[in-house]
C-alpha positions in Angstrom: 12.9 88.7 278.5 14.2 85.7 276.6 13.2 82.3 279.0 10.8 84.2 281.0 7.1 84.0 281.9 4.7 86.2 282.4 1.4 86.6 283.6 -1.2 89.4 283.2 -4.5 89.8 285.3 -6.9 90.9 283.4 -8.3 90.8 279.5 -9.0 94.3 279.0 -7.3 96.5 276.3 -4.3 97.3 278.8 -4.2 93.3 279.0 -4.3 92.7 275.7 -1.5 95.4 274.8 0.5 94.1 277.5 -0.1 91.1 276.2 1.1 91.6 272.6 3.9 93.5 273.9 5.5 90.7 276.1 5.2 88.1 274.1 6.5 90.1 271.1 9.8 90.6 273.6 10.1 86.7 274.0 8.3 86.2 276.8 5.4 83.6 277.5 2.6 85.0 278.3 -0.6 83.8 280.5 -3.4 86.2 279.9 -6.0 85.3 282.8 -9.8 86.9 282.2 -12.9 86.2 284.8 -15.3 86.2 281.7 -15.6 83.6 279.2 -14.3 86.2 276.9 -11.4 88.5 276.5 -12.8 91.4 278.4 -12.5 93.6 275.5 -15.2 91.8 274.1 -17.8 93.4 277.0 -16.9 97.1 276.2 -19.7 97.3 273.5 -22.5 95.9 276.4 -20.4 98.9 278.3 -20.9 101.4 275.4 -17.3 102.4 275.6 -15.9 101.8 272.9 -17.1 100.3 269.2 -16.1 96.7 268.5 -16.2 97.3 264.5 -13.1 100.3 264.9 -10.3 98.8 263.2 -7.9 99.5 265.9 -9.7 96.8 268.3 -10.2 93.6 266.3 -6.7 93.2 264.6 -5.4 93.5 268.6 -8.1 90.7 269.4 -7.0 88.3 266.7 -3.6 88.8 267.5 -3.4 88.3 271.0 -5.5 85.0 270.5 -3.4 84.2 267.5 0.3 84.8 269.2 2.1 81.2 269.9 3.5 82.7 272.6 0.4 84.2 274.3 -1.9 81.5 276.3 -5.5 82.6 276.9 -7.5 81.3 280.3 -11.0 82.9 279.6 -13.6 82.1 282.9 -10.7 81.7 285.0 -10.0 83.3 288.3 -6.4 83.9 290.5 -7.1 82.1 293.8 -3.5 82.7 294.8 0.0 83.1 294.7 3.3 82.5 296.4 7.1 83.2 295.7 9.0 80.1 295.9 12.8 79.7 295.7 12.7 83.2 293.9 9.9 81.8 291.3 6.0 83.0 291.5 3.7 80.1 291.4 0.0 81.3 291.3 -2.9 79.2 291.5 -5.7 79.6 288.8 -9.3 77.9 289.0 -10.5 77.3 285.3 -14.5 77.1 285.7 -16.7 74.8 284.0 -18.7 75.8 281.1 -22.3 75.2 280.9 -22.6 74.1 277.3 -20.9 71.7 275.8 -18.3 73.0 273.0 -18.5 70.4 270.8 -22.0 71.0 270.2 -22.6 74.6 270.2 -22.5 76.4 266.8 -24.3 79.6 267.6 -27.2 78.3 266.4 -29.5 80.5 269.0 -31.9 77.7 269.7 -30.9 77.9 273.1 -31.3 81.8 273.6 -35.2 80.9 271.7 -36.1 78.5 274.4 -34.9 79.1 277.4 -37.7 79.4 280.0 -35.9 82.1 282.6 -36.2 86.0 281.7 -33.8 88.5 283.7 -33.2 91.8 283.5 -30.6 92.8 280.5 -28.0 94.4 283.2 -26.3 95.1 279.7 -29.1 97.8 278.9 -29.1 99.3 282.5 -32.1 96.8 283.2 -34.2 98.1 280.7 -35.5 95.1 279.0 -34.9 91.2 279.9 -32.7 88.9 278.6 -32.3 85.0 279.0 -30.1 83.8 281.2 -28.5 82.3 277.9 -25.2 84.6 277.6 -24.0 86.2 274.2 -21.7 84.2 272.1 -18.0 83.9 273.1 -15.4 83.9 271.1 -12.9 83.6 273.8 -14.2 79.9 274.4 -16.4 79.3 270.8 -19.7 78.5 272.8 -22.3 80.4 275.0 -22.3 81.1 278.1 -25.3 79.9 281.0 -25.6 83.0 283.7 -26.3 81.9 286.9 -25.9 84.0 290.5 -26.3 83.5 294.1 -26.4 79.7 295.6 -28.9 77.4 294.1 -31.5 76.1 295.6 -29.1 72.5 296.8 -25.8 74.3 297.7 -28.6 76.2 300.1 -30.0 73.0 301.3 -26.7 71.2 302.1 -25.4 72.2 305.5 -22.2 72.2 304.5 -23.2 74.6 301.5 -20.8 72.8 299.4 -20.6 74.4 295.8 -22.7 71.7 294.2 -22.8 73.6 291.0 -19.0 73.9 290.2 -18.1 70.2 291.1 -21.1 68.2 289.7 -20.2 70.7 286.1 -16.4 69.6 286.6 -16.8 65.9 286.7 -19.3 66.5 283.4 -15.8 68.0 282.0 -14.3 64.7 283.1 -12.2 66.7 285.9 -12.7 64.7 289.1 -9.5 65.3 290.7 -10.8 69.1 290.3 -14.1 68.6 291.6 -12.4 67.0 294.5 -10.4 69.9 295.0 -13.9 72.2 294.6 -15.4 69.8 297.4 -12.6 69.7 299.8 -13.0 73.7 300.3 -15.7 73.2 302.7 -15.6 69.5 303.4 -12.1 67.7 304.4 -13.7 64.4 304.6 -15.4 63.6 300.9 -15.4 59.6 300.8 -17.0 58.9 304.0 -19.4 61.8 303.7 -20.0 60.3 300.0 -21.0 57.3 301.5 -23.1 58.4 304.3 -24.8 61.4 303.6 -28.8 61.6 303.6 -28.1 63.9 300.8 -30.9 66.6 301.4 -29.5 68.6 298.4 -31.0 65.6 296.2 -34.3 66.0 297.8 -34.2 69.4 297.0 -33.0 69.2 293.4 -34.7 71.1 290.9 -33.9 68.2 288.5 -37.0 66.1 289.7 -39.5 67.9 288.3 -38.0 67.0 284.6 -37.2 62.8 285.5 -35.1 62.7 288.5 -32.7 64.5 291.0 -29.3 64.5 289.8 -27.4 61.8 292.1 -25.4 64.6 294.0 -24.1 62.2 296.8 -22.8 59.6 294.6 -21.0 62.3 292.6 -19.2 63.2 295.6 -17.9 59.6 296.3 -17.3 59.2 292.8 -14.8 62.1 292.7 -13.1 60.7 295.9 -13.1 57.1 294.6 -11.5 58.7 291.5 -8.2 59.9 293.7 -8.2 56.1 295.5 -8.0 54.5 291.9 -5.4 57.1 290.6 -3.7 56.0 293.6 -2.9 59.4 294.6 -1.9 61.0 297.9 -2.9 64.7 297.9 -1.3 67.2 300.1 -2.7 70.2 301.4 -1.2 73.2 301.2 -0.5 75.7 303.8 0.0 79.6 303.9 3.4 80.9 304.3 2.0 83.1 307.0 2.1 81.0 310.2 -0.1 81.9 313.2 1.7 80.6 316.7 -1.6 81.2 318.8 -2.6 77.3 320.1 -5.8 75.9 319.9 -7.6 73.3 321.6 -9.9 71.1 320.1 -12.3 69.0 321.9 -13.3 66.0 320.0 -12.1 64.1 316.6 -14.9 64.1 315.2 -16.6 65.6 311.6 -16.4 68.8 313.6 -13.4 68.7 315.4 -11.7 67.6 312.4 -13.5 70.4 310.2 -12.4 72.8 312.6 -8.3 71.4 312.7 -8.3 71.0 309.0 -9.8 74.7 308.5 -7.5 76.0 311.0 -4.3 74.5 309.3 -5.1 75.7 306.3 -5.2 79.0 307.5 -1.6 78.7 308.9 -2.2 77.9 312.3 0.4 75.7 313.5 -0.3 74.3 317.2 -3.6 72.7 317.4 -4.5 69.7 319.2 -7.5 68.0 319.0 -8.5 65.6 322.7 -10.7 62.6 321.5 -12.3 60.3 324.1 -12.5 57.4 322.1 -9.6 55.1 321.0 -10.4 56.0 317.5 -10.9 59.0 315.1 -13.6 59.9 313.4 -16.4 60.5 316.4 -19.3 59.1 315.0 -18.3 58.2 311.8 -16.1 55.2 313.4 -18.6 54.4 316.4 -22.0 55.1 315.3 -21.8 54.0 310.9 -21.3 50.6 310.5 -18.6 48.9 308.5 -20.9 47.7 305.3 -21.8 51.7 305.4 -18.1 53.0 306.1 -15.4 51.3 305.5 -12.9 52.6 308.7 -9.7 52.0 306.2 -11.4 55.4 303.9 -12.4 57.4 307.2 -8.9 56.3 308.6 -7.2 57.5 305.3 -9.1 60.6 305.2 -8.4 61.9 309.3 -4.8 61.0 308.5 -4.9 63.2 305.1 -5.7 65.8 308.1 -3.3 65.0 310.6 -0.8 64.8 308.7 -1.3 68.8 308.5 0.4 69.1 311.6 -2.7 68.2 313.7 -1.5 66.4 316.7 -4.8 64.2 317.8 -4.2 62.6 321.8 -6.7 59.3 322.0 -8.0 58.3 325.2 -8.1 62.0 326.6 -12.0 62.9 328.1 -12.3 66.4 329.2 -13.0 67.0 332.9 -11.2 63.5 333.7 -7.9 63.1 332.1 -7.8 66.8 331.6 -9.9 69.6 333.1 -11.4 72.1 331.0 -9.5 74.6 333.0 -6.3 73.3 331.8 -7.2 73.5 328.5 -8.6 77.1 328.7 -5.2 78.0 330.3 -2.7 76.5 328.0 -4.5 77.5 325.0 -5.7 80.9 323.0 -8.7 79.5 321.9 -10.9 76.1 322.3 -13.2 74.9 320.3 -15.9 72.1 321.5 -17.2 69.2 319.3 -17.4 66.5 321.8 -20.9 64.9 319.6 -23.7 63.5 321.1 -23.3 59.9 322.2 -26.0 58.9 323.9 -29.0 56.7 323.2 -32.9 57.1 324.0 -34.6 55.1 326.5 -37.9 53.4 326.1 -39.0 54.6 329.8 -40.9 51.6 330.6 -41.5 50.4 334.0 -38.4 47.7 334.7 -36.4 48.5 332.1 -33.3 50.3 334.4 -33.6 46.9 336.4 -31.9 45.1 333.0 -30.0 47.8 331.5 -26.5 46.2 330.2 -28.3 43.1 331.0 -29.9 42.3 327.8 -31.5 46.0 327.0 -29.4 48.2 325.5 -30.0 51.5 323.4 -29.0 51.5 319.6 -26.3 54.2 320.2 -24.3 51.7 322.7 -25.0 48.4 320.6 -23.3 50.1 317.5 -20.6 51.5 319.7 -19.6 48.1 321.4 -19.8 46.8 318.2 -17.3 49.0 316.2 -15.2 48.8 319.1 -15.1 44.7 319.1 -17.1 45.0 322.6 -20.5 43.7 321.1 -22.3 41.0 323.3 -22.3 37.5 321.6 -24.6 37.1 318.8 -27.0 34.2 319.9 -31.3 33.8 319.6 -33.1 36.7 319.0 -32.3 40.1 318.1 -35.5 43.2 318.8 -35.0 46.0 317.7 -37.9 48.3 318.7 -37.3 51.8 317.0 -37.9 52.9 313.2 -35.4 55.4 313.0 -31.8 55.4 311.2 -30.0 53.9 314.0 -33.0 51.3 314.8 -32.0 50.0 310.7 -28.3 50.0 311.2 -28.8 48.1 314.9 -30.5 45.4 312.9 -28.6 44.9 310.3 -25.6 44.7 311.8 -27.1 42.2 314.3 -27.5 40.2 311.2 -24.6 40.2 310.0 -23.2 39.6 313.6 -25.2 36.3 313.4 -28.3 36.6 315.3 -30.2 33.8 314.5 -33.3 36.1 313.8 -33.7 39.9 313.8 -37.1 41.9 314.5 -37.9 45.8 314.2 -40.7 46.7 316.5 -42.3 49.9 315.2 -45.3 51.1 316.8 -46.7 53.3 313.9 -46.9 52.3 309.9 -44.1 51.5 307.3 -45.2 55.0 306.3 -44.3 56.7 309.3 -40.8 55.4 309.7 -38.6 57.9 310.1 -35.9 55.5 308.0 -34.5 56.6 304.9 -36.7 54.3 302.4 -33.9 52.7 300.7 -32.6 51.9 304.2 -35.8 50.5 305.0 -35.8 48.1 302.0 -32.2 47.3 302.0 -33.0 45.3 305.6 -35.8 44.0 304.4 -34.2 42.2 301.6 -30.9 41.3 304.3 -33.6 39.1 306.0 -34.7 41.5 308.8 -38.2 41.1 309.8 -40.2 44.2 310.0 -43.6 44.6 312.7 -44.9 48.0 311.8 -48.4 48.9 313.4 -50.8 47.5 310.9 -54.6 47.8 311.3 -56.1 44.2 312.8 -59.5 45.6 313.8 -61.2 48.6 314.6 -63.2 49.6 317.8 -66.5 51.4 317.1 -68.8 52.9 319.4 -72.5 54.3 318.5 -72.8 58.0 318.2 -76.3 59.9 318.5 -76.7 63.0 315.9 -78.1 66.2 317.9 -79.2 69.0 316.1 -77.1 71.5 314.1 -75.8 74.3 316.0 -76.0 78.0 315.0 -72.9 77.3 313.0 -74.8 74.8 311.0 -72.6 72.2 312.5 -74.0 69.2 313.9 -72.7 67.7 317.5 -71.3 64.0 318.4 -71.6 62.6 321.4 -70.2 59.0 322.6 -73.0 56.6 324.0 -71.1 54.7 327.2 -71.3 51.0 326.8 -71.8 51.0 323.0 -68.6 49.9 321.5 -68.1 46.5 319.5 -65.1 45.2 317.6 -65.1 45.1 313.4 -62.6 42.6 312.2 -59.5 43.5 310.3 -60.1 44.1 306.4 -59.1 47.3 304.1 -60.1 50.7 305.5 -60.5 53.5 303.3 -60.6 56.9 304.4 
């Protein structure tokens, strides 16, 4: 066994032995456990076996003694692969919840911690903390927490929140970038983008404020640009020949390939409209927003998985839908939604692409270097996302002045806030609906009903006109 390695599944007692017994022949040893501790340690909780028997400790302290014996407590084999006659597995080392260079069994956690469950170590019997017992395995306690909290169940990509927000507080971005790219191929621009519902959501408010979840994400992603590092994904050995067509290169087109490839499917090709990746992301977030160098660098990260994207290719003009359900197994459809709203106002199909133009299109043209020359005045009526982004790109385009019409209050705009403000201090002008006056009109009392409620009716040419000044209500 001299030169060898070996690794064991498993901390049990068989582990353990198994363990001792390889090492002891020369070989080093990688003894892998899912709990923070040996899972020897658990047998008491399982009433198996008693921890104090003689036989049982001397094992433990060996095994965690033994130079040639390495212990990974709270880890987990995702997989593993023969390569050139060699076994490579891959093991995900979870975060702890406390932090090790605090904890000295002290208990003060266990005495205040505010959620009780039931003691699944006593059959349910009683209730515990979710505080875990003491740990050898790692020296700390252990936080017990199940099922998805309350922002990986709010984000629609259900990204594991938990795990990577806990491994950059272990100061492991390049892992928590690893955590977030399981369900989300596109990190930085998403980073940058995203309305972040999880934060809204966060449990963390109602102690000071939401932990910045979004910002964490581009910070990991950030972290890999510094590093200057060019990660590749890996695929299974198993390939699948079946081909698949993709239909759009946008966030879910491109969630779909990069899934796909990572399964082991080899022949997918994605059909994007547009002269550019992204969907969206390229034609629809501006450049101050999304810089197209990251979303570039990210789609080619994807690509380069064997994705072949053809630009320029609608669906039903340069290829019929037909075609594509003929020459393919399977096709998926993420062709977006790239169209704006109208005002529907008498005369306004008259000047369409003569000086009106929806939000959706502006942006377009714009990221496409097709925007109309930037002279006089720029309205933009509309409170919404793309109304802000429309404006302040006209700024920076170099509209001499740029308006937001909005027919309703500040309040009412749909806008993120900080969107909101963010024009505002760029120079935009804002016209929400503010009161000016009010109309009244006299009202005669009539006599309670039944009900005890009392009837209003409207007097015809009563009405007058209060100046402006503060309503309260």
């Amino acid at each position: 066994m001299e030169n060898k390695s070996v690794l064991i599944i498993g901390g049990g007692l068989q582990g353990i032995q198994a363990a001792l017994e390889k090492a002891e022949s020369g070989a080093e040893v990688t003894l892998v456990e899912k709990f923070p501790s040996l899972g020897a340690e658990r047998i008491p909780r399982d009433r198996i076996i008693d921890p104090e028997k003689a036989f049982l400790n001397p094992a433990l302290d060996r095994v965690r003694d033994h130079e040639k014996v390495t212990i990974l407590p709270y880890s987990d084999l995702k997989k593993i692969r023969k390569d050139e006659g060699k076994v490579q597995a891959h093991i995900l080392k979870h975060s702890l919840r406390v932090d090790n260079s605090k904890c000295n069994d002290c208990k003060a956690c266990i005495r205040v911690c505010p959620v009780n469950m039931y003691d699944d170590f006593n059959e349910g019997l009683g209730f515990r903390t979710a505080v875990d017992y003491f740990n050898p395995g790692t020296g700390v306690y252990n936080i017990f927490k199940e099922d998805q909290p309350v922002c990986q169940r709010t984000c629609p990509a259900h990204l594991d929140i938990r795990t990577y927000v806990a491994q950059i507080a272990d100061g492991k971005p390049l892992d928590s970038l690893a955590t977030i790219r399981d369900r989300l191929p596109l990190p930085g621009s998403i980073g940058r983008v995203c309305p972040h519902p999880c934060e809204t959501a966060c449990n963390r408010q109602y102690l000071d404020e939401p932990i910045s979840i979004c910002f964490l994400k581009r910070f990991a992603a950030d972290a890999e640009l510094k590093e200057g590092i060019e990660p590749a994904y890996e695929t299974p050995e198993k390939k699948y020949p079946e081909k698949i067509a993709i239909i759009g290169a946008g966030p879910a087109g491109l969630t779909c390939a990069h899934d796909l490839a990572r399964e082991g499917y080899e022949n997918i090709t994605i059909y994007e409209t547009l002269p550019v990746p992204g969907g969206y992301l390229w034609v629809g977030i501006p450049e101050y927003r999304l810089p197209k160098e990251l979303l570039k660098r990210e789609v080619d990260l994807i690509a380069n998985m064997g994705i072949d994207i053809k630009y320029n290719m609608r669906v039903g003009k340069d290829i019929s839908f037909d075609d594509l359900r003929k020459n393919n197994d399977a096709v998926f459809i993420g062709a977006g939604c790239h169209k704006g709203l109208k005002l529907r106002v008498p005369g306004e199909d008259e000047y369409e692409g003569k000086g009106i133009v929806d939000c959706v299109t502006f942006l377009r043209e714009q990221a496409l270097g097709q925007a109309p020359e930037a002279k006089g005045k720029l309205i933009v009526i509309g409170g919404g996302n793309a109304a802000i982004d429309s404006a302040r790109v006209g700024w920076r385009m170099g509209f001499d002045e740029v308006y937001i019409l909005y027919r309703r209050t500040r309040k009412e705009m749909p806008a993120n806030p900080w969107e909101i403000d963010a024009a505002e201090h760029e120079g935009v002008i804002l016209h929400p609906l503010k009161v000016r006056n009010m109309s009244l009109m006299r009202k005669p009392l009539c006599p309670p009903s039944a009900r005890q409620q009392t009837w209003i009716f409207l007097v015809k040419n009563t009405s007058s006109t209060l100046p402006g000044g503060t309503p309260l209500t």
